[in-house]
N, C-alpha and C positions, 0 to 999 in steps of 0.2 A: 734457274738451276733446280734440277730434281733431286728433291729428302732424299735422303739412304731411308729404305723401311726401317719402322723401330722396329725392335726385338720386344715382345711380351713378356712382365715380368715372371709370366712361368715359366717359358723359356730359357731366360738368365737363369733363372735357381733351378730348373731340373739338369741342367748342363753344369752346372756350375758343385753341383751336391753329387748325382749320379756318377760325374770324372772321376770323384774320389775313388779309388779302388775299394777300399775298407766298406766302405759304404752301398756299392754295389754289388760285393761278396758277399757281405748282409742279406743283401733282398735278396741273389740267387739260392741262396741256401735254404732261406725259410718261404722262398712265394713260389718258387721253381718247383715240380712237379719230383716226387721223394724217387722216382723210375731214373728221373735225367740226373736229379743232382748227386745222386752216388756212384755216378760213371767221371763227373767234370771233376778234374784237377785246378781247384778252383785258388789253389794257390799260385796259379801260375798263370792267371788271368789277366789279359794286356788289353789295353783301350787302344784301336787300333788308328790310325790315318784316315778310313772308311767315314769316318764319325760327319765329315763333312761330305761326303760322295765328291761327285766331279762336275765341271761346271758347265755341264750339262745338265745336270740335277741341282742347281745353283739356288731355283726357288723349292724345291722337295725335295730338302736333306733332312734323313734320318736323324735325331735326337744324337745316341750313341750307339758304336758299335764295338762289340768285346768280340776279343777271339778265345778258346778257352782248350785245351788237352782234353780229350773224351777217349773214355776206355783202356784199361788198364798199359798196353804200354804208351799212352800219348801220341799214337801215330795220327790217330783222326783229329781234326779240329772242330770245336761247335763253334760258329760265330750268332751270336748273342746282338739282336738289334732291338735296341730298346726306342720308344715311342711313349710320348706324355698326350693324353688331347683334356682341355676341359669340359669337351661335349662331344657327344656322340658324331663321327662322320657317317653321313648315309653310306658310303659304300669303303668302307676300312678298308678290304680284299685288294682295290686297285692300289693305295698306296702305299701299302706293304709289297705288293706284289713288286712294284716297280724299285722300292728299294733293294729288295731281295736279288733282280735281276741284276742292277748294279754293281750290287756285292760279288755274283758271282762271274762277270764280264771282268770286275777287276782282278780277278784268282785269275781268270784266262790271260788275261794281258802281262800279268805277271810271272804266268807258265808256273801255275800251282795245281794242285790237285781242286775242285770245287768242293765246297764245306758243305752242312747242312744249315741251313740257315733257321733259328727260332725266331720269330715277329713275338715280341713282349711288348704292353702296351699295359702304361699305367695312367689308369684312370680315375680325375676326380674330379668331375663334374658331380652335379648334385643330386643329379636325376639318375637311376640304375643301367646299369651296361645291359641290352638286348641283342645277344649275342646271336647269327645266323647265319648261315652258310653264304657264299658266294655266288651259289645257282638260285637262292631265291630273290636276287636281286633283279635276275631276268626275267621278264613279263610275259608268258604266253608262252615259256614252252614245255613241251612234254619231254618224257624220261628218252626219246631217242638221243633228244640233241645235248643231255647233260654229261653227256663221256668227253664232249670237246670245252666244257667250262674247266677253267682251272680250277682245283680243289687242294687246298692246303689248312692247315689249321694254324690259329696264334693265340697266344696265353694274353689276358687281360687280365690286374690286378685291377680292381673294382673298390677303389678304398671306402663308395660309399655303405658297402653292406658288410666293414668294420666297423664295429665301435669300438670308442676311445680306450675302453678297458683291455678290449683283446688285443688289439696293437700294443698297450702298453704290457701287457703279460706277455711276449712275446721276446723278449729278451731283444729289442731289432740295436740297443744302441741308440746312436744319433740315428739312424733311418727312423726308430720313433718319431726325433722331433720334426724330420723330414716332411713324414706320411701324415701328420699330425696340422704340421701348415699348412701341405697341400691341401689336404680333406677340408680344412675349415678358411679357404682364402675368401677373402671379402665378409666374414663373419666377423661384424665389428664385436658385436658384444661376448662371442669367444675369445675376442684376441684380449679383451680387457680383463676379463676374470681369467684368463690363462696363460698372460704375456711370460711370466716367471717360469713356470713349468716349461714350457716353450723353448729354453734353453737348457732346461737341466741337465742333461747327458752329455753336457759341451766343455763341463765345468776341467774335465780333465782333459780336455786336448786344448788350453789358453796357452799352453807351456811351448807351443808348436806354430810356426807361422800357414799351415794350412789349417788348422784349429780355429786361429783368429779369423781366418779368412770366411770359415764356414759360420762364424758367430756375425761378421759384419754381413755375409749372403744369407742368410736368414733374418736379420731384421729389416734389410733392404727391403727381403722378398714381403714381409709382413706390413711394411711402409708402403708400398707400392700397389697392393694387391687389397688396399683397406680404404675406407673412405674417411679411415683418423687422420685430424690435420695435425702439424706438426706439433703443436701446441700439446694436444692429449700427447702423440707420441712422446714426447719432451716427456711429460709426468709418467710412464711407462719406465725409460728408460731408467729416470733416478729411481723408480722402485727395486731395480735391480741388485741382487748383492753386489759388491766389492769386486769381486773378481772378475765379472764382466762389465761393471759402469766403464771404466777407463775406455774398452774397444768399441763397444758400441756408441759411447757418447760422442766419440770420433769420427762415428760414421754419420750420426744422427747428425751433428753440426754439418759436413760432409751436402747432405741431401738436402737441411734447410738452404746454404749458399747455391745450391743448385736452383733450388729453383728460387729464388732471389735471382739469380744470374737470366734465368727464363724468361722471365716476368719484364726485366732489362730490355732481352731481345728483342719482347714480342713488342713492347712500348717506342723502343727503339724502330722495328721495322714497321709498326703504323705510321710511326711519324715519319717515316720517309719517304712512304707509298700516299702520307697527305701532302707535304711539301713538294713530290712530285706531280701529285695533283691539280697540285694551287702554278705551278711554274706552268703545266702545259694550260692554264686556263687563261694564265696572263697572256701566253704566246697565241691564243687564239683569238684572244678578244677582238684584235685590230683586224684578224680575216671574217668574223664575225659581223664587227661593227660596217664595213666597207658593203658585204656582199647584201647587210638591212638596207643601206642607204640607196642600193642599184635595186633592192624593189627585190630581192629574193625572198622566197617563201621561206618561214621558218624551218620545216621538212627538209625544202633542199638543201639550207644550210648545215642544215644536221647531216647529212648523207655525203653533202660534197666534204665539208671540213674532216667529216669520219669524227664527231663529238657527242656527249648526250645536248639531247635537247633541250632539257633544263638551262646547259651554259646558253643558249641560243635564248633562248625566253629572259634569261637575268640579263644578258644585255641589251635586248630589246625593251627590258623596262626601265634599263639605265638610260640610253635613250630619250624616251619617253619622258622622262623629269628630268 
């Protein structure tokens, strides 16, 4: 039987944080270009069905997709596609491009006006965003043939050329503690000296069940994305005030049964791929043993039974003695 692909846990936590409305109205506001964001009616901002494309784009679904009111009486729509990567894709242009046509195939089918569509792309990888056009990805040509490349442009937020101060002067809210994880995943010794802070903007939404929700997907995302074993994590958690021990210790017991439960399977499904082992070696032995005694080469034994040759050789030395 074939895995389901796992999902990445940047992917859980960019999907899982970004949904939030509050939290995406945040980032439009302050990372969106100051031209576009005082035309968006950004209080009337909807996450739309798009978010997952169609299943046709089943393996190249867009992150999220916002639809949003632009221009003073709301008649036009911006649709807002957001995209997380932790490293640089060589060629960005194609798969934006391809979400974007999706988006706007599904306004046609749905017999809508076509939007403009913004390709937003938050990045934090560790190494800096080298931003380029689309015609310099092709090789060898000259300025005739660049009228038929497709030319469009998309905003990348770059969290590695923030530093922690300026995001934190920034007023973003929880999108701080957001942009704060992201920027620094797999940084063990960040996450140890700044486990606490890491939460602090959260303290006021515990009163709320997508509050709590955001407090267990960010220690998830910090547990998963870190090479702390549970044990360190354990002493993390109890550092925490009052107010958040009770949700995240819930989630932390949570992840350690999990992978208890893992560890089960995997020991589990070794020993059944050896017990199935040892039962076809029994069932061989006697075509094995027969085909030694009529004078077969070891080779052919191995080839006609369809067995390794090792089992072929152990019973030819059982034989033997």
């Amino acid at each position: 039987m074939k895995k389901p692909k796992k999902t990445s846990p940047h992917d859980q936590f960019f999907k899982a944080t970004f949904s939030e409305k509050e939290i995406a109205a945040t980032y439009f506001r302050k990372f969106l270009p100051p031209d576009i964001v005082r035309h968006l009616d950004i209080d009337n901002l909807v996450l739309t069905s798009d978010s997952f494309i169609t299943e046709n784009l089943k393996d190249f679904y867009a992150d999220l997709v916002y639809t949003c009111p632009y221009g003073k009486k709301g008649e036009v729509y911006l649709t807002l596609l957001f995209e997380h990567k932790s490293k640089q894709p060589l060629h960005p242009h194609i798969q934006l491009l391809r979400y974007m046509l999706e988006c706007w195939e599904r306004q046609l089918r749905e017999k809508q006006p076509i939007s403009v569509v913004l390709p937003i792309i938050v990045y934090h990888g560790k190494r800096g965003w080298k931003k380029r056009r689309f015609s310099e990805s092709f090789k060898g040509i000259d300025k005739s043939l660049e009228p038929y490349i497709p030319h469009f442009e998309f905003l990348v937020t770059d969290l590695s050329t923030f530093s922690d101060e300026s995001l934190q002067k920034m007023q973003l809210g929880v999108l701080m503690n957001v942009l704060l994880a992201f920027k620094h995943h797999g940084e063990n010794e960040y996450i140890r000296s700044n486990f606490q802070d890491l939460f602090v903007h959260l303290e006021n939404y515990r009163s709320s069940e997508s509050g709590r929700n955001l407090m267990q997907v960010l220690f998830v995302y910090l547990s998963k994305s870190s090479n702390l074993d549970h044990q360190e994590m354990g002493k993390l958690v109890q550092s925490l005030p009052e107010p958040f021990k009770p949700y995240i210790m819930s989630t932390y017991d949570k992840i350690v049964l999990e992978g208890v439960k893992q560890g089960l399977e995997q020991g589990l499904e070794q020993g059944l791929e050896q017990g199935l082992e040892l039962g076809d070696k029994k069932r061989a032995f006697t075509g094995i043993r027969n085909m030694l005694v009529k004078g077969f080469s070891i080779e052919d034994i191995a080839s006609i039974l369809e067995v390794p040759l090792s089992w072929v050789r152990e019973v030819q030395e059982q034989i033997k003695n």
